[in-house]
N, C-alpha and C positions, 0 to 999 in steps of 0.2 A: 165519610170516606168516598174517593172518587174511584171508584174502579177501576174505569176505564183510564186515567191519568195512570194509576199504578201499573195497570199491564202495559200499558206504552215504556214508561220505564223500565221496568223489568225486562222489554223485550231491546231497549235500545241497551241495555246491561248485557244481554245474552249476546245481542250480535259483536259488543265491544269485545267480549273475551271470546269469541267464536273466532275472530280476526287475529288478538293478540296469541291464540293457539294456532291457526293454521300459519301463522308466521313464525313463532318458535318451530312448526313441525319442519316449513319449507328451510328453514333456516340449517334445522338439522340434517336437513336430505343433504343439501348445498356442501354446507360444511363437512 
């Protein structure tokens, strides 16, 4: 098992829905 591959992943997963959330949220303010 590579670790360090998995927390890259994992952390390039958290920034994805960190984005897909603050864009739902700005979306909300907007709207």
């Amino acid at each position: 098992v590579d670790i360090a591959a998995d927390a890259e992943r994992n952390i390039s997963q958290l920034k994805k829905w960190g984005y897909l959330a603050s864009g739902s949220l700005l979306r909300r303010a907007v709207g």
